[in-house]
C-alpha positions as a LaTeX table, in Angstrom:
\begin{tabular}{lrrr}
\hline
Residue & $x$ (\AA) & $y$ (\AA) & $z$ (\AA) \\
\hline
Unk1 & 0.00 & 0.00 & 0.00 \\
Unk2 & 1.32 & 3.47 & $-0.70$ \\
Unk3 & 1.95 & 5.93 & 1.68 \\
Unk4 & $-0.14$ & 8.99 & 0.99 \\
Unk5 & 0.89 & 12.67 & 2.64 \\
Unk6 & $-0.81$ & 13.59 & 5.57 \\
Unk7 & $-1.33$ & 16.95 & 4.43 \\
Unk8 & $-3.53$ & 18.33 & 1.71 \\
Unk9 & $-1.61$ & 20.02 & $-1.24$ \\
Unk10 & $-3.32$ & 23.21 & $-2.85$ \\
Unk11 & $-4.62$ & 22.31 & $-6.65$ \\
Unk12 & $-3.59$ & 25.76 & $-8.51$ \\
Unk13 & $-6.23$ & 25.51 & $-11.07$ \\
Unk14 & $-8.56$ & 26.29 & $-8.29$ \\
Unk15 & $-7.51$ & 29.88 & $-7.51$ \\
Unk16 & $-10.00$ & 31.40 & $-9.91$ \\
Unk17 & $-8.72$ & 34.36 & $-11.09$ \\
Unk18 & $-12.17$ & 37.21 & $-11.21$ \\
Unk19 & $-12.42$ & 40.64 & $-13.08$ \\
Unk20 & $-10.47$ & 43.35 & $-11.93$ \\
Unk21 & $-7.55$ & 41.76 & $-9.68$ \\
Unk22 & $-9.60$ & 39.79 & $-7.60$ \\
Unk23 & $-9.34$ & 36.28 & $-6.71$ \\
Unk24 & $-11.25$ & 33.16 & $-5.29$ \\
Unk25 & $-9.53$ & 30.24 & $-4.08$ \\
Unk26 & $-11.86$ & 27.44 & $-3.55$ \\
Unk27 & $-11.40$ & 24.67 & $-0.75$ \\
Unk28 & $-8.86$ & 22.70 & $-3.11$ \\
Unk29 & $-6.92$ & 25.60 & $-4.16$ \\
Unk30 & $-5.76$ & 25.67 & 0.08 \\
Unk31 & $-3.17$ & 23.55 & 1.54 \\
Unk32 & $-4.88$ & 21.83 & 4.45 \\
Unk33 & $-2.48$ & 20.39 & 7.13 \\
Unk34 & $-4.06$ & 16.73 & 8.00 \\
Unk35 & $-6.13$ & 17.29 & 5.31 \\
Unk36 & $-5.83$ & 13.89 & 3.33 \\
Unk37 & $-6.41$ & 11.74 & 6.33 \\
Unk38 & $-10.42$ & 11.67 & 6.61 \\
Unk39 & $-10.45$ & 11.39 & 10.17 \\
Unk40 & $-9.78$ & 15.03 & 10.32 \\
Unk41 & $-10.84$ & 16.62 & 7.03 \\
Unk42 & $-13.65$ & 15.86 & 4.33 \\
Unk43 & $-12.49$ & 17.49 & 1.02 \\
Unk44 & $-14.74$ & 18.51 & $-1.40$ \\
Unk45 & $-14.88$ & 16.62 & $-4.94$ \\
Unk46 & $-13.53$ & 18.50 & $-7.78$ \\
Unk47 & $-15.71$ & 20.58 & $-9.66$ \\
Unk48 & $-18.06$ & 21.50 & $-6.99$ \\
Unk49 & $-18.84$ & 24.29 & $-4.83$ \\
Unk50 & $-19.34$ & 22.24 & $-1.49$ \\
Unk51 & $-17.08$ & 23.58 & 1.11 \\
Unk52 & $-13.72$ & 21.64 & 3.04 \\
Unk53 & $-15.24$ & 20.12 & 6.77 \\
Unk54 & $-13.46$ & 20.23 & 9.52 \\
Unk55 & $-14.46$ & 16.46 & 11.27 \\
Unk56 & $-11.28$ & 17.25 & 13.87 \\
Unk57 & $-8.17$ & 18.85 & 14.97 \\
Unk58 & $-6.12$ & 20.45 & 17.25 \\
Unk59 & $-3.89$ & 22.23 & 15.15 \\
Unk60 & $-5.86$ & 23.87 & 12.74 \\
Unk61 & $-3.81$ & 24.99 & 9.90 \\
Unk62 & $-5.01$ & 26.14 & 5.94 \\
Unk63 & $-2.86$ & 28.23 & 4.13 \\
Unk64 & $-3.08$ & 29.43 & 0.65 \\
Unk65 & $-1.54$ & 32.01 & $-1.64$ \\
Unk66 & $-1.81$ & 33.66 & $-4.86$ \\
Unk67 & 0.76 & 35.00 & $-7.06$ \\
Unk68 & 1.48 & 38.00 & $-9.53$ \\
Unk69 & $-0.51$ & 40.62 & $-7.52$ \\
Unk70 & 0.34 & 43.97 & $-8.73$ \\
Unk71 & 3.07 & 45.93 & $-7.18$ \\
Unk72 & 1.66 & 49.50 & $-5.22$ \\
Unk73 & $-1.83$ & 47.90 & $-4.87$ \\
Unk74 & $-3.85$ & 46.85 & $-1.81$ \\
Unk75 & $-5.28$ & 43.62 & $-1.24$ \\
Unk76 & $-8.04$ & 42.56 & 1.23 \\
Unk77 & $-8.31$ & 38.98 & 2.44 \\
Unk78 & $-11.36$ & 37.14 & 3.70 \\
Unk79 & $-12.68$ & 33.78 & 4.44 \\
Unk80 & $-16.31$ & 32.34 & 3.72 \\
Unk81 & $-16.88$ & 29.82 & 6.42 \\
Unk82 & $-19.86$ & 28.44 & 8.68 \\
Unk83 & $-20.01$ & 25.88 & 11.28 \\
Unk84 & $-21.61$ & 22.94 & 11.96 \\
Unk85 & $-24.55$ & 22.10 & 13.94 \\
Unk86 & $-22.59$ & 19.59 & 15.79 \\
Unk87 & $-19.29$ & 22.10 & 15.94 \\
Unk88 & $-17.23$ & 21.74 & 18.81 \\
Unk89 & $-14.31$ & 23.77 & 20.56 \\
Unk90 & $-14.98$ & 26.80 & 19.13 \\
Unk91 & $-15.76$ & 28.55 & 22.63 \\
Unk92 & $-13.40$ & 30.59 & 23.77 \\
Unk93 & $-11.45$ & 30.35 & 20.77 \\
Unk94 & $-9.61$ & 33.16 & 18.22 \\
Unk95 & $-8.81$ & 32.21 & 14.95 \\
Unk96 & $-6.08$ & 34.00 & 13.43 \\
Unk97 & $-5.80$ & 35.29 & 9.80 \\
Unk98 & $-2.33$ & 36.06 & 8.54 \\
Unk99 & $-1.03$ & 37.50 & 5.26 \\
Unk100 & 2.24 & 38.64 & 4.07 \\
Unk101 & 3.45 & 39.73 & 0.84 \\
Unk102 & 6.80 & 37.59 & $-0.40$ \\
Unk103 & 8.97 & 34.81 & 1.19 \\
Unk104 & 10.60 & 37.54 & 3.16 \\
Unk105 & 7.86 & 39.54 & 4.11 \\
Unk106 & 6.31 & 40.32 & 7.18 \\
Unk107 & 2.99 & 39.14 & 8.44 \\
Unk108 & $-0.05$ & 41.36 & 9.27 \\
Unk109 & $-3.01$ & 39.64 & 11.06 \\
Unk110 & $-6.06$ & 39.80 & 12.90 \\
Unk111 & $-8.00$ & 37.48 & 15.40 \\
Unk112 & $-11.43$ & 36.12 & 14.56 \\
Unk113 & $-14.10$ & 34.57 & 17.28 \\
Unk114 & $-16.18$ & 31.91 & 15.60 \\
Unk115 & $-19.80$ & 31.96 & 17.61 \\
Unk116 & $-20.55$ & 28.56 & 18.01 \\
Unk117 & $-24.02$ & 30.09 & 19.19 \\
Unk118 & $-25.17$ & 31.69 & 16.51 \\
Unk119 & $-27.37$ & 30.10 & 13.64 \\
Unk120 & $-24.55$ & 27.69 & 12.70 \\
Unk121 & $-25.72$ & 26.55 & 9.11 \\
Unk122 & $-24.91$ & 29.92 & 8.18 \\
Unk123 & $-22.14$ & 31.33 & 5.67 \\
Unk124 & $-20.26$ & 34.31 & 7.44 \\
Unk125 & $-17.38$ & 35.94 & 5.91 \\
Unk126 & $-14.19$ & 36.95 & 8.45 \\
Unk127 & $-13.01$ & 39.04 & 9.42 \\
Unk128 & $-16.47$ & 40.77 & 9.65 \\
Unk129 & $-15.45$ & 43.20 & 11.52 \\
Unk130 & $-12.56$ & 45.24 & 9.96 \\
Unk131 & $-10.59$ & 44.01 & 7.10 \\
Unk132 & $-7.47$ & 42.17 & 6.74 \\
Unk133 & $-5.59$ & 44.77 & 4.22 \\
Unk134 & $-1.93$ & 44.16 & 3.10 \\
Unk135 & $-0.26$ & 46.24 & 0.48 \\
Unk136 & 2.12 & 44.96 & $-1.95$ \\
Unk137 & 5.24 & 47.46 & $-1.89$ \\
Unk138 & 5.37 & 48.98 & $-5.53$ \\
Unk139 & 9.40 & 48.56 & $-5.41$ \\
Unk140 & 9.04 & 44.38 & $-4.81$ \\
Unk141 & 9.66 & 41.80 & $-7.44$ \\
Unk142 & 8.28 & 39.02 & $-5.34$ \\
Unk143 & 4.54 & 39.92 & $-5.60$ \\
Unk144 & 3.28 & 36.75 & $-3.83$ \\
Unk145 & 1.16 & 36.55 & $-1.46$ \\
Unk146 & 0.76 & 34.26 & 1.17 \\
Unk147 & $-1.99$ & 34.00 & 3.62 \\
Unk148 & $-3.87$ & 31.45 & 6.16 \\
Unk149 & $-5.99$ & 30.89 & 8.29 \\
Unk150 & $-4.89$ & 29.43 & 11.99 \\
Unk151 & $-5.72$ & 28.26 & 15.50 \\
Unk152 & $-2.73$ & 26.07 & 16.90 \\
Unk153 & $-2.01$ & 27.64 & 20.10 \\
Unk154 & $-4.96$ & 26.27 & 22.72 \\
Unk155 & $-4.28$ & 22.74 & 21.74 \\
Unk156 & $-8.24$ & 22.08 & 22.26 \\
Unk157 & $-9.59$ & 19.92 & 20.29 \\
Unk158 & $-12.10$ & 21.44 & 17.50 \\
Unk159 & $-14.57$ & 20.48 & 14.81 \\
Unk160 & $-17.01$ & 21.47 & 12.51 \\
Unk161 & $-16.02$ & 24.28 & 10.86 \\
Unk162 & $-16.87$ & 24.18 & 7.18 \\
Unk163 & $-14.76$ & 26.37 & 4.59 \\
Unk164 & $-16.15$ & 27.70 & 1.47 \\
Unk165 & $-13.66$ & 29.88 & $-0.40$ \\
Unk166 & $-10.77$ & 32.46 & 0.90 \\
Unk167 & $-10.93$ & 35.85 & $-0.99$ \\
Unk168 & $-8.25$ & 38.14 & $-2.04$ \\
Unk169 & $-9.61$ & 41.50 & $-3.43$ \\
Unk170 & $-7.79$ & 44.78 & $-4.91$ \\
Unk171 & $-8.71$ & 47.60 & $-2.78$ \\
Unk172 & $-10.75$ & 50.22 & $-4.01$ \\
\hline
\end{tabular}
């Protein structure tokens, strides 16, 4: 039997590239750390828009990024996710978004509450409260950027989240 890796390894071709700079990267298009081992992760099936489920973890871990941005501009990142009825370990709980511009650049990031005690089923986009905004220095020839989306410091165990899509868009 072959060994498969752990982790989940973002599919490029699903970082949809949208009018005017913006992008969508859809649940595939994110590396998801334990994501191939279905005791922790459910991945969608290609093609679809169902989002990645969280079954469990405890390090909670789903980067992405998206290259070529354009040098001078400002970028906003979000995240489309819900939770569960049955989520767990989300009380008490920040989730942090990160994003830096380059292999050598420095993150910027904000922390996110989840409310497990809200109308679960629903699709909320975070941060909701203020944006995640990272400029890409107009003198930089790495243009990348790299983001995620993390909770690995309580070590509590945690489930149900379900993530639809991460956004990058140009500010206006």
């Amino acid at each position: 039997m072959a060994m498969t890796k752990p982790h989940y390894q973002a599919e490029k071709e699903e970082i949809i590239k949208l009018e005017g700079d913006n992008y969508r990267i859809k649940p595939r298009g994110l590396n998801i750390v334990w994501g191939n081992d279905e005791r922790y992760w459910k991945i969608p099936a290609k093609g679809t828009e169902d989002p990645a489920e969280l079954v469990q973890v405890s390090w909670l871990e789903v980067t992405g990024s998206v290259d070529e941005l354009t040098p001078g501009k400002g970028y906003d990142l979000t995240f489309e996710v819900g939770l569960a009825g049955d989520a767990f370990g989300w009380k008490d709980i920040q989730v942090f978004l990160m994003a830096k511009v380059g292999k050598k650049g420095r993150y910027k990031w904000t922390r996110v509450k989840l409310d497990q005690d809200r109308n679960n089923e629903m699709k909320v986009t975070i941060p909701d409260n203020q944006k995640l905004s990272i400029d890409v220095p107009a003198n930089t020839r790495d243009t990348t950027l790299h983001f995620g989306l993390y909770e690995v410091w309580s070590g509590k165990w945690k489930g149900g989240l379900k993530i639809y899509n991460a956004r990058v868009t140009a500010s206006p």
